[in-house]
C-alpha positions in Angstrom: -17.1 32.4 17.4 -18.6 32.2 13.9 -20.3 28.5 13.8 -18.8 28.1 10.0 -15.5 27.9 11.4 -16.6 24.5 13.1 -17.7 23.1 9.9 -15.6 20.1 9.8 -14.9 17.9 6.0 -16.8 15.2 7.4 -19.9 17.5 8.0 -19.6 19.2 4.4 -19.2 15.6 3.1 -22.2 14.1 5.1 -24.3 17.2 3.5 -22.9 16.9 0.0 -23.8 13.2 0.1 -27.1 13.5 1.5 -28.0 15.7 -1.2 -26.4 13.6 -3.8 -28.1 10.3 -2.3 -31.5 11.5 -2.0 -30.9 11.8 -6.3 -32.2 8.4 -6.9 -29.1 8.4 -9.9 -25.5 7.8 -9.2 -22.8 10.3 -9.4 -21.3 10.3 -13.3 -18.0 8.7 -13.0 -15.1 9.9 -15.2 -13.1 6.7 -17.0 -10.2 5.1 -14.5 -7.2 6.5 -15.9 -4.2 4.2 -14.5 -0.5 5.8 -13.8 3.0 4.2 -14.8 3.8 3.9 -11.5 3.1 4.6 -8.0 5.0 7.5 -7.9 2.9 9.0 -10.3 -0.2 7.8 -9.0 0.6 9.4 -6.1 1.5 12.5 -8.1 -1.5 12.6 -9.7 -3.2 12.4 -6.9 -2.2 15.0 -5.1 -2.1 17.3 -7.8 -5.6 16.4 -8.4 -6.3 17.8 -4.9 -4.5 21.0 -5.4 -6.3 21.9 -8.4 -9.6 21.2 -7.0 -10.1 18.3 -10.2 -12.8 16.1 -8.7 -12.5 13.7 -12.3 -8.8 13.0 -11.9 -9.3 12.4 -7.9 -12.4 9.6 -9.2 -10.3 8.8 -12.2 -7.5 7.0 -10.0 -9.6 4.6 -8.2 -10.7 0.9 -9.7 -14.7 -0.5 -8.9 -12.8 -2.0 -5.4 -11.0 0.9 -4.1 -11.5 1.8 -0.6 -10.8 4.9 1.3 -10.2 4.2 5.3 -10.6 7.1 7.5 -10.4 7.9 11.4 -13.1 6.4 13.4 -13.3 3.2 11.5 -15.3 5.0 8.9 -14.4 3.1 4.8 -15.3 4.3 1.9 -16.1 1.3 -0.6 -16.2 1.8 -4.5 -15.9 4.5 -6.5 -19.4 5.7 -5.8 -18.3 5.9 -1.9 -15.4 7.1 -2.7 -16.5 10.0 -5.3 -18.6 11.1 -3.1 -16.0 11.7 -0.2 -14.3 13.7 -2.4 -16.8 16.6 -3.5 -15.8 17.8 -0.1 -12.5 18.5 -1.3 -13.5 20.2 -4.4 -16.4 22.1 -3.5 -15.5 25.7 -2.4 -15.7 27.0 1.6 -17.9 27.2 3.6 -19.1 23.8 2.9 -16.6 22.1 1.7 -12.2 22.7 1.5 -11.4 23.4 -2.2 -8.4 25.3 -2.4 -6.7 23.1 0.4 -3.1 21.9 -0.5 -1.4 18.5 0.9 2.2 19.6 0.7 4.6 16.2 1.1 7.1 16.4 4.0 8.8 13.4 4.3 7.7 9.6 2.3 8.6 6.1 1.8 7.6 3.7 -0.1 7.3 -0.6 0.2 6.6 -2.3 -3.1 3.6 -1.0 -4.4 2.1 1.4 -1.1 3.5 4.8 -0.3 3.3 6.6 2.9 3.5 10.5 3.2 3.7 12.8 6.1 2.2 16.0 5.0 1.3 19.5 5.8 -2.2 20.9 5.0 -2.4 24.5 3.9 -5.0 26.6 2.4 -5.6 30.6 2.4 -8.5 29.7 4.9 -6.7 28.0 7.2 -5.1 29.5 10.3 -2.4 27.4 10.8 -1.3 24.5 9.0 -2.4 20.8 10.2 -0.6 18.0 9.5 -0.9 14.0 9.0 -0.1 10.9 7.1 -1.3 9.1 4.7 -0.8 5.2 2.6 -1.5 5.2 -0.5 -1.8 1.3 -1.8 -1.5 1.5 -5.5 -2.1 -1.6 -8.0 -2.1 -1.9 -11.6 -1.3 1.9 -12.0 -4.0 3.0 -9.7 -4.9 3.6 -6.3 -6.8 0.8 -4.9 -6.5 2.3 -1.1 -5.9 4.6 0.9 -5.5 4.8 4.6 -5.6 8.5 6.1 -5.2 9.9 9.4 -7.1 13.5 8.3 -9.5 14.6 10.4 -11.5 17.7 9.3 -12.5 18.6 13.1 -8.8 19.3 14.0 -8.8 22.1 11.1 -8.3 25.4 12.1 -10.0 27.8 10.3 -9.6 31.7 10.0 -12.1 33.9 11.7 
């Protein structure tokens, strides 16, 4: 089996940050850019991630977002949290631009939206699915809770 296809997001995100922190400067940050509502926060967001747009993924999140992940792993600030997401935006091998987080089914409660979704991407041999929460405040997303977990992808050969 070809070892790329066991290249997980956590991996292509431990090597993206690696090389970004051993550049003693931090990442550029775009300007926050806060949403009417959560709705479109939550729009925005995922739209961000289909079109591979690393500033409007950055651009949602205040200096004291946080990012939770599997494993009790929290991504703090908008350094942190920039950082996570080159994985999404740089292209395969190392990384999962192109993927797609298509909503199935959502709620929300006050300001926090929860979204059971399906993951899909030409690379991908079958879609994975999960959930997210999404806690949004003053028009942006000041958390996020997900259940992703880039070892259960399965890639194409």
């Amino acid at each position: 089996m070809n070892q790329l296809c066991h290249l997980t997001l956590a991996t292509a995100t431990s090597l993206l940050v690696t090389a970004s922190a051993g550049s003693a400067e931090p990442l550029a940050l775009p300007p926050m850019k806060p949403q009417a509502t959560p709705e479109l926060v939550l729009a925005e967001h995922l739209d961000a991630v289909d079109h591979s747009d690393w500033n409007r993924l950055v651009a949602q999140f205040p200096e004291h977002g946080e990012v939770h992940m599997l494993d009790g792993q929290v991504h703090k600030g908008r350094q942190a949290i920039g950082k996570l997401f080159i994985g999404f935006v740089t292209p395969r091998p190392n990384g999962l631009k192109g993927i797609r987080f298509i909503p199935q089914s959502s709620a929300q409660f006050g300001d926090t939206l929860v979204v059971y979704w399906k993951a899909e991407a030409p690379f991908l041999a079958e879609p994975y699915y999960g959930s997210d929460a999404y806690i949004t405040q003053d028009g942006m997303m000041a958390g996020m809770v997900t259940t992703f977990d880039g070892s259960k992808l399965k890639f194409k050969q």
